[in-house]
C-alpha positions as CSV (number, residue, x, y, z in Angstrom):
1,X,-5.4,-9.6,-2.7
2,X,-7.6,-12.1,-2.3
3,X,-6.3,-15.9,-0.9
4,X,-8.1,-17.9,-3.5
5,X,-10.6,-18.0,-6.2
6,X,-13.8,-16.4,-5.8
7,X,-16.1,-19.4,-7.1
8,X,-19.8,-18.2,-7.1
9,X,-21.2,-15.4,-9.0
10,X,-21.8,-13.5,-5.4
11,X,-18.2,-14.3,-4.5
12,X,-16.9,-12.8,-8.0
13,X,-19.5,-9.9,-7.6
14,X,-17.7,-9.1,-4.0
15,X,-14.1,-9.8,-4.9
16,X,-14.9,-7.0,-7.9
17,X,-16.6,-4.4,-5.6
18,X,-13.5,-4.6,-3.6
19,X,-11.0,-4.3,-6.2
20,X,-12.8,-1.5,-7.3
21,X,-13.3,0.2,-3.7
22,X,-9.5,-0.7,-3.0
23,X,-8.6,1.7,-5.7
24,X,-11.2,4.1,-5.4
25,X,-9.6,4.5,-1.7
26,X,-6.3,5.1,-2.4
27,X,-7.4,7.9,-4.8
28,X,-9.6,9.8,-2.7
29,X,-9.4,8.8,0.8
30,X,-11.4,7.3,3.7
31,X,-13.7,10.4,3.6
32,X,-14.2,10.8,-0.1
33,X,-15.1,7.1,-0.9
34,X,-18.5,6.4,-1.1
35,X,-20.5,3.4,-1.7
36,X,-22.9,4.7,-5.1
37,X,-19.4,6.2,-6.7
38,X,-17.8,2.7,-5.8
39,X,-20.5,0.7,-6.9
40,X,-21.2,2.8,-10.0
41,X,-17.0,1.8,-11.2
42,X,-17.9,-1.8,-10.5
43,X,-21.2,-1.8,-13.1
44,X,-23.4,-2.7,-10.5
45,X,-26.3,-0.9,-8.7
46,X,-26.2,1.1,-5.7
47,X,-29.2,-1.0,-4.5
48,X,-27.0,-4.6,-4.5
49,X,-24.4,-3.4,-2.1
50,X,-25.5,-4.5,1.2
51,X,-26.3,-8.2,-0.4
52,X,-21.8,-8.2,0.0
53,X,-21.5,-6.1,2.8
54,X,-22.8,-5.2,6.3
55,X,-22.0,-1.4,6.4
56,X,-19.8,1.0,4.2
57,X,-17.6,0.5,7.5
58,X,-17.2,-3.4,6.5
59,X,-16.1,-2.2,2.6
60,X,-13.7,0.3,4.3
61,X,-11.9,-2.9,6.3
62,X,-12.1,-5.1,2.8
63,X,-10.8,-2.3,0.8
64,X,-7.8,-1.6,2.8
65,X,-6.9,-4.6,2.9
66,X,-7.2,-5.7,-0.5
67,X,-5.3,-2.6,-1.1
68,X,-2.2,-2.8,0.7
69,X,-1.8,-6.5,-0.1
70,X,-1.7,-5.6,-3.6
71,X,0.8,-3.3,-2.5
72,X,2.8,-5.9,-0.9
73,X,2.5,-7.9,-3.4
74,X,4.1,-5.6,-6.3
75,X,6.6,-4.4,-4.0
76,X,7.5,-8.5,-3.8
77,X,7.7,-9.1,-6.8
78,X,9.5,-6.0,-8.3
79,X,12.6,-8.1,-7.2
80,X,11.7,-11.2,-8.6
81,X,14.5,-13.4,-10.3
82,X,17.0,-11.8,-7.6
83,X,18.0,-13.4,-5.3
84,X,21.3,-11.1,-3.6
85,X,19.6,-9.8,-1.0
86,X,21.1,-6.3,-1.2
87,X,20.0,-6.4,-5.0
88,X,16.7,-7.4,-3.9
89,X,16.4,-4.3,-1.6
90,X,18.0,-2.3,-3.8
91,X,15.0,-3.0,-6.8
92,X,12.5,-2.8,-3.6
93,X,13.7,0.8,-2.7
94,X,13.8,1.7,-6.5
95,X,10.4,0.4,-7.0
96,X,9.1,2.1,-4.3
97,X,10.8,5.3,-4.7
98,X,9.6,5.6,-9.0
99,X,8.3,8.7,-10.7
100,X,5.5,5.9,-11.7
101,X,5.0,4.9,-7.9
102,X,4.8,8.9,-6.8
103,X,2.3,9.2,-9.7
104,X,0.1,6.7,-9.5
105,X,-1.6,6.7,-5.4
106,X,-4.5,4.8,-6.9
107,X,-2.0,1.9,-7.4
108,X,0.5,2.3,-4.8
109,X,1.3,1.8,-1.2
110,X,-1.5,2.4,1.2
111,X,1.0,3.5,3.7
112,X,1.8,6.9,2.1
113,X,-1.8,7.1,0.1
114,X,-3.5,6.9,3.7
115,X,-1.2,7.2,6.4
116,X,-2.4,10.2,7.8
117,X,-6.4,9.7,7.7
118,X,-5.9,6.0,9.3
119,X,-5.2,6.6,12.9
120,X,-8.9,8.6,12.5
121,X,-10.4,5.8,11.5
122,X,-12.0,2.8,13.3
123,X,-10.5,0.3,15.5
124,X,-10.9,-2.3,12.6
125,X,-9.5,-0.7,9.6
126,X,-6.7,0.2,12.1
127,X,-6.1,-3.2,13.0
128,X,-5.5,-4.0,9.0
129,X,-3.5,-1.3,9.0
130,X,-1.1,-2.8,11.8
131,X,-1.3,-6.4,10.8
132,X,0.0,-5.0,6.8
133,X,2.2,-2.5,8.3
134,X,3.7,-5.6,10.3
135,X,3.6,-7.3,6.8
136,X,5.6,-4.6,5.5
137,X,8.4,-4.1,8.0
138,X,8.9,-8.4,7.7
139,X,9.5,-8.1,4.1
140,X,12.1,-5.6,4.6
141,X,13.8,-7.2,7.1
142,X,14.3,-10.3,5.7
143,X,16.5,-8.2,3.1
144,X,18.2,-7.1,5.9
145,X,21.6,-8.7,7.5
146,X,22.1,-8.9,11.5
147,X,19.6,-10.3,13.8
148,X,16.8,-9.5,16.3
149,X,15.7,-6.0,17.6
150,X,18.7,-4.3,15.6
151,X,17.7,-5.5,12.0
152,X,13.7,-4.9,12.7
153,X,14.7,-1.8,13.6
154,X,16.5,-1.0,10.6
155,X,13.5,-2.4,8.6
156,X,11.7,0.0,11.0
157,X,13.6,2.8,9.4
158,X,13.7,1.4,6.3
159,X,10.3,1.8,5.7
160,X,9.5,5.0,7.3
161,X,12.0,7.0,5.0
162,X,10.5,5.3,2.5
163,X,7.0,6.4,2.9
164,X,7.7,9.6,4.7
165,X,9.9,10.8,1.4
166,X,6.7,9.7,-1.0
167,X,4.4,10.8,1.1
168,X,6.2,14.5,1.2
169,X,6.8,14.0,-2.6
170,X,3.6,13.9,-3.4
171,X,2.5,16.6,-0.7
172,X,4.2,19.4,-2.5
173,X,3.0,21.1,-5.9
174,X,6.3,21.6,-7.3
175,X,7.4,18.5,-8.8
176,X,11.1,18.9,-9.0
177,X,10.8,19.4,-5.4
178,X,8.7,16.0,-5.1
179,X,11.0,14.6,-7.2
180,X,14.1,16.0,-4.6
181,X,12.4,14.3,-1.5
182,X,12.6,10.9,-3.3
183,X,16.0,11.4,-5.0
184,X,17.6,12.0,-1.1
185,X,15.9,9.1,-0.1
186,X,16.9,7.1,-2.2
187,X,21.0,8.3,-2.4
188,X,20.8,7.8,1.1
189,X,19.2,4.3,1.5
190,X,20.8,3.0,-1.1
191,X,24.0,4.3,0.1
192,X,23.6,2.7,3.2
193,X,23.2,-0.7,1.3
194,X,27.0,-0.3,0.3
195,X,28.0,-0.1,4.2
């Protein structure tokens, strides 16, 4: 998500290659995005990529990034105008845990649409990884009650049932057993919300 308003045509023409390349990732991975396919989605010629970008390396790091702070952002805001901050966590988990969410990767959480190809990857779309991961956890503790070690690790928790249970959801070809995964989740997160 990008910090402010691209101004020049270039800075438009890059802030639209990485959309694009930020949703192109989510849907078929670090190893299945390429830069003519991502390019091609944008309208623009193969040819004119390296006038934005160094390397498909450096659209890998941009993607990401764009990506999960898009995710951040939606998860954000799917508790706007809510301001209990169980009731905010509760709309956070149900956003997260959605038949839409599970269905859609391309416009979802980066977490569970690329957890496990990220630690292959380099040192530099790892460190975006970490620093929106980090992201991430804050959010969720700052729903949390308590103080310290014990309520970042409850965040900790927090968000690894959530992405474990859509990550497995989607995993499996039997949707009422995707479906199951999140359900659980979901009875039990939320359930620990009433404690």
């Amino acid at each position: 998500m990008p910090t402010s308003t691209p101004s020049t045509k270039k800075e438009r023409t890059r802030e639209r290659i990485v959309q694009v390349a930020a949703r192109v990732l989510r849907r078929v991975g670090f190893e299945g995005i390429g830069v003519a396919e991502v390019m091609n989605e944008a309208g623009l010629t193969h040819g004119g990529f390296y006038a934005h970008f160094p390397s498909r390396e450096a659209l890998l790091v941009a993607a990401l990034d764009a990506a999960a702070g898009e995710s951040l952002a939606a998860l954000e805001h799917s508790a706007d105008g809510v301001t209990d901050t169980r009731a905010r966590l509760a709309a956070f988990i149900e956003r997260y845990l959605s038949d839409e969410h599970a269905q859609h990767p391309e416009a979802g959480c980066t977490l569970a649409a690329l957890g496990t190809e990220t630690w292959r990857q380099s040192s530099e779309v790892r460190a975006v990884a970490t620093r929106r991961l980090t992201q991430f956890t804050k959010l969720l503790e700052a729903q949390l009650p308590g103080t310290g070690a014990e309520r970042r690790e409850r965040a900790q928790t927090l968000l690894a049932t959530l992405v474990g249970s859509l990550l497995l959801s989607r995993l499996v070809t039997d949707g009422a057993l995707g479906r199951s995964f999140r359900k659980s989740a979901r009875r039990v997160l939320l359930g620990a919300l009433e404690r």
